[in-house]
C-alpha positions in Angstrom: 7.7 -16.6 10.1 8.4 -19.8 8.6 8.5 -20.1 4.9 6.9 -23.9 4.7 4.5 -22.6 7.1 3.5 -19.3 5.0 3.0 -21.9 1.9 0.7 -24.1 4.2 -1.3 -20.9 5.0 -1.5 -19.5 1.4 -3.0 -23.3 0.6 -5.6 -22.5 2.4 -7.2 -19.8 0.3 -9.7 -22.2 -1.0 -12.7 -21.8 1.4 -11.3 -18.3 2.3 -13.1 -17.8 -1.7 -16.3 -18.2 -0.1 -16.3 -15.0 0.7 -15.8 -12.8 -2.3 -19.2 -13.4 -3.7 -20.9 -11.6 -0.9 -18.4 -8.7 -1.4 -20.2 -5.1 -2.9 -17.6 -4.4 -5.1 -18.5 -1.3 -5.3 -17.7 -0.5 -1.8 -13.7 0.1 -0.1 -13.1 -3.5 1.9 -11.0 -4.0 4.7 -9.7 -6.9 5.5 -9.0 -7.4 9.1 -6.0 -9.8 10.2 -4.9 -9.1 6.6 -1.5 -12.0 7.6 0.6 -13.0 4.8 -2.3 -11.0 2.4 -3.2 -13.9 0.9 -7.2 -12.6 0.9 -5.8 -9.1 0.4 -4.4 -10.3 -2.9 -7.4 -12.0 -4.1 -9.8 -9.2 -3.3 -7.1 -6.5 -4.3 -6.9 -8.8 -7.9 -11.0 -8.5 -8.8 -11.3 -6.8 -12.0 -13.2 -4.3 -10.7 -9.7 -2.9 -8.6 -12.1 -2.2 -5.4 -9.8 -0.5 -2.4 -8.9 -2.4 0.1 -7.6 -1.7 3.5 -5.5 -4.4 4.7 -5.2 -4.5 8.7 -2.7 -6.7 10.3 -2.0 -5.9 14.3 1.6 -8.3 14.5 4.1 -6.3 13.7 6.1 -9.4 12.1 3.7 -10.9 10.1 2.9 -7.2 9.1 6.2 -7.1 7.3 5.3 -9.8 5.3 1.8 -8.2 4.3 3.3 -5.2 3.3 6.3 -7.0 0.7 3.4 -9.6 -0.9 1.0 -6.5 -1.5 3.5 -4.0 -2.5 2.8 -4.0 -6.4 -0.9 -3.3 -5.5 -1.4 0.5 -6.2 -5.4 -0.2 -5.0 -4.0 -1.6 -1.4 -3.2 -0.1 1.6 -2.0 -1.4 4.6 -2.2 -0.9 8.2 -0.1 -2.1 11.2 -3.0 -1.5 13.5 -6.2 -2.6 15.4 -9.8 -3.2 13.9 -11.0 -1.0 17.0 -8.6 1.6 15.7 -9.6 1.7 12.2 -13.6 1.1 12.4 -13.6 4.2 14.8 -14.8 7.0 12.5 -17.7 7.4 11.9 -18.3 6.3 8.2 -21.0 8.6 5.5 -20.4 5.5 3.0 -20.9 1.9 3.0 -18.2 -0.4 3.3 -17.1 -3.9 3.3 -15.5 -5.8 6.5 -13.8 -9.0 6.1 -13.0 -11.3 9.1 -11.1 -14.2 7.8 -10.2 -16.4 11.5 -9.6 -13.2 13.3 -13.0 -12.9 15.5 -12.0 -15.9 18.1 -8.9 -13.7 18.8 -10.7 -10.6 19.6 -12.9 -12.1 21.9 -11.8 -13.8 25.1 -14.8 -15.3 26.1 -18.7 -15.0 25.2 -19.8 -12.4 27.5 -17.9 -9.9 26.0 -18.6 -10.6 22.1 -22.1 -8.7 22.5 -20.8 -5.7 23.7 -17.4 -5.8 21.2 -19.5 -6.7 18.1 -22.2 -3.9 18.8 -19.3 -1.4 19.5 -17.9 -2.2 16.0 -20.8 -2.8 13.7 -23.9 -1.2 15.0 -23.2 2.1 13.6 -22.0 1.2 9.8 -24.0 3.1 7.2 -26.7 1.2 5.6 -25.7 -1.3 3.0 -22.2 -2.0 4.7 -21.3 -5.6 4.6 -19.9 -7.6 7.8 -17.9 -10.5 5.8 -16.9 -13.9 8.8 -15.2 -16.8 8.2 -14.4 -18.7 11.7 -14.0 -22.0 13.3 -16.6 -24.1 15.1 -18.1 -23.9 18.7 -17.0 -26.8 20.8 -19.1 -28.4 22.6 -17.9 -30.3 26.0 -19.8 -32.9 25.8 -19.6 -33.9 21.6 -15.9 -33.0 21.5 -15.0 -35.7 24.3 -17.1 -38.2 22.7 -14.9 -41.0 21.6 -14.6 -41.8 18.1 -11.6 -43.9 15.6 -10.0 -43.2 12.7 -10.0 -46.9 10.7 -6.1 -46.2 9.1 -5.0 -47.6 6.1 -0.9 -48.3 6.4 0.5 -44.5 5.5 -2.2 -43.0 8.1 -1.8 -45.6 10.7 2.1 -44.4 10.6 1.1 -40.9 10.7 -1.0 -41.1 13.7 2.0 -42.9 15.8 4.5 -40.1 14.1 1.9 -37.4 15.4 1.4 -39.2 18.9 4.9 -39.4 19.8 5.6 -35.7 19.0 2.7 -34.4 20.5 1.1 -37.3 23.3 2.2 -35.7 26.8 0.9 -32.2 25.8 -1.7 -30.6 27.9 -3.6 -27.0 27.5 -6.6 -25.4 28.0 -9.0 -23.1 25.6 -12.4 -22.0 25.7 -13.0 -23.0 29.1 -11.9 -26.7 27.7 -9.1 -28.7 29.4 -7.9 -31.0 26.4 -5.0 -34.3 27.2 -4.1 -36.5 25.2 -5.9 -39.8 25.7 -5.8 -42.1 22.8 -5.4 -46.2 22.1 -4.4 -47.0 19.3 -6.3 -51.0 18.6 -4.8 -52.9 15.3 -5.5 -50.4 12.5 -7.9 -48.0 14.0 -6.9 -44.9 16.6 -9.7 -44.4 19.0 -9.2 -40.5 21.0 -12.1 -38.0 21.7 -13.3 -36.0 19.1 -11.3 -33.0 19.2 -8.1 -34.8 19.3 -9.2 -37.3 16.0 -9.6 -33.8 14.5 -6.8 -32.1 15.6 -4.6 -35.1 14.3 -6.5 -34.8 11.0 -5.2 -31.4 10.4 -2.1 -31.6 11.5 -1.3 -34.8 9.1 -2.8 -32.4 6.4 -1.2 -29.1 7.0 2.1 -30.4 8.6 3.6 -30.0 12.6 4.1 -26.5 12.3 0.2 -25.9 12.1 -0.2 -27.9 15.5 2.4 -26.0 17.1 1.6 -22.3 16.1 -2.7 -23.2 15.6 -3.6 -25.8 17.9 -7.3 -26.7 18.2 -7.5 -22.8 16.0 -10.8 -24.6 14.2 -12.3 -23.7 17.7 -13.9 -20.6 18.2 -15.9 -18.9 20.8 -19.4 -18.4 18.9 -21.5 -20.6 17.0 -23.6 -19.5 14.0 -26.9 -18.6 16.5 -25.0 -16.6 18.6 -23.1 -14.5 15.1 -26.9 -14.6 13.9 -28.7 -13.2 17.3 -26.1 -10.5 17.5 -26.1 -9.3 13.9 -30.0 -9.9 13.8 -30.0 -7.2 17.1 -28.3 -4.7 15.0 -30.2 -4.6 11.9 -28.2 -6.6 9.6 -29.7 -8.9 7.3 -28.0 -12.4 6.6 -26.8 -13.2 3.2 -25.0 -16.3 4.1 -24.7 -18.5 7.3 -23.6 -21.9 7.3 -20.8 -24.3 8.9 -18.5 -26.6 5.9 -15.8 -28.8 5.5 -12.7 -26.9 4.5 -12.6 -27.1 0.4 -9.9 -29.9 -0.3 -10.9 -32.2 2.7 -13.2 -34.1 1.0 -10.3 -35.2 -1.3 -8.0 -36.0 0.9 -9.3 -36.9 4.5 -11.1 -40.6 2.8 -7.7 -41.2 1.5 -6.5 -41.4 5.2 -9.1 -43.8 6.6 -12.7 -43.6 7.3 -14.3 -42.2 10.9 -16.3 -44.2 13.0 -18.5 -44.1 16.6 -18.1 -46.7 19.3 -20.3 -49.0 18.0 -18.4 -49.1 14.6 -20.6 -47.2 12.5 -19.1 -45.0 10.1 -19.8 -41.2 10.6 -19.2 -38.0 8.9 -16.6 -35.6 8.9 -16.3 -33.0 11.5 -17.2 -29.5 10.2 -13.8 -27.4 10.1 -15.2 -23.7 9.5 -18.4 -21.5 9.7 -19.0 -18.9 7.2 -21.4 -15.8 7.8 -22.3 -12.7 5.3 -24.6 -10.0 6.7 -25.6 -6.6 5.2 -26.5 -3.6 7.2 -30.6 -2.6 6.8 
């Protein structure tokens, strides 16, 4: 994996923080799609030194999981599935983290009832189900067309990110996304998702396009996290959708957004967070 890439990811700890103040500390914690272990080695750090189970399924990014978290003696980690390791049954509560590893388990809605029950439904009381995830696209609001007013320094940015990346063409979630832009004296007008996509890329470099490509997409949107958890007893600590900690810094320093009839409007949200407890 690349280095400059593993630094971009460890940047992004920030909203991944959310998280640990819904965490029983009291309880072992996995954290599923544990990657480089940079939420392994906040949770593993708490003064409390809770267990935690670190699962990571790619074998390469494994390898790098298990060198950051080697000095841990409360860590363990797993080159496995979270099917594999939520099998047995369990006498004791326990914490499950899902930092932007949900959207890959599932390949499309119909099956994230069934995959969600099969996992959860039967954790002892008290257990806590920990998400963080990307947002559900919508056809119709991502392909609404918005522009980015640029200052100079964005404005060369968008062109550097256009010319690297204009002919590409790929589908997810059902979605067929291209590459349709115009870019009109200082302001790039493009659909939604592609304003957003070029956002993040100009924040967390061209590697993040290549390897994570519209990844603040996800499959389910905070009713459907809420119906299924609700159908299995779980209480809800936590569910709401944010803009990544940082962006608010730094996105206004690139421009401002606006709608067809030139009317500034907010920043997309980038990530949904969820915390549920088990009745």
């Amino acid at each position: 994996m690349n280095k400059k890439y593993t630094a971009i990811m460890e940047d992004g700890v920030n909203d991944k923080r959310i998280l640990l103040q819904f965490i029983n500390w009291n309880n072992p914690i996995f954290d599923v799609g544990g990657s480089t272990g940079v939420l392994t080695f906040e949770l593993a750090s708490h003064r409390g030194h809770p267990i935690v189970i670190s699962v990571e399924p790619d074998k390469e990014t494994f390898e790098v999981l298990q060198r950051n978290t080697e000095t841990f003696n409360n860590v363990k980690v797993v080159n496995d599935t979270i099917q594999k390791i939520l099998e047995p049954k369990r006498d004791m509560p326990i914490n499950v983290v899902l930092s932007s590893v949900v959207h890959h388990m599932i390949k499309h809605r119909g099956e994230a009832y069934a995959l969600l029950t099969r996992l959860f439904s039967d954790l002892p009381s008290g257990s806590r189900v920990l998400i963080r995830d990307g947002v559900r696209p919508s056809s119709h609001r991502e392909s609404e067309r918005i522009g980015l007013v640029c200052n100079p320094m964005s404005l060369n940015l968008a062109k550097e990110f256009f010319k690297r990346f204009g002919e590409w063409k790929f589908s997810k979630n059902m979605m067929n996304f291209n590459m349709r832009y115009k870019i009109d004296g200082c302001t790039v007008w493009a659909e939604r998702w592609l304003l957003v996509e070029m956002l993040l890329t100009i924040t967390w470099g061209a590697e993040s396009m290549i390897r994570e490509c519209c990844e603040h997409y996800t499959i389910l949107g905070l009713n459907d996290y809420l119906n299924i958890f609700k159908s299995m007893d779980y209480n809800v600590l936590y569910a709401e959708a944010i803009i990544q900690p940082g962006y608010y810094e730094y996105l206004p320093k690139l421009g401002k957004l606006i709608n067809d009839h030139g009317y500034e409007i907010p920043w997309p949200f980038t990530n949904q967070i969820l915390a549920f407890e088990k009745q």
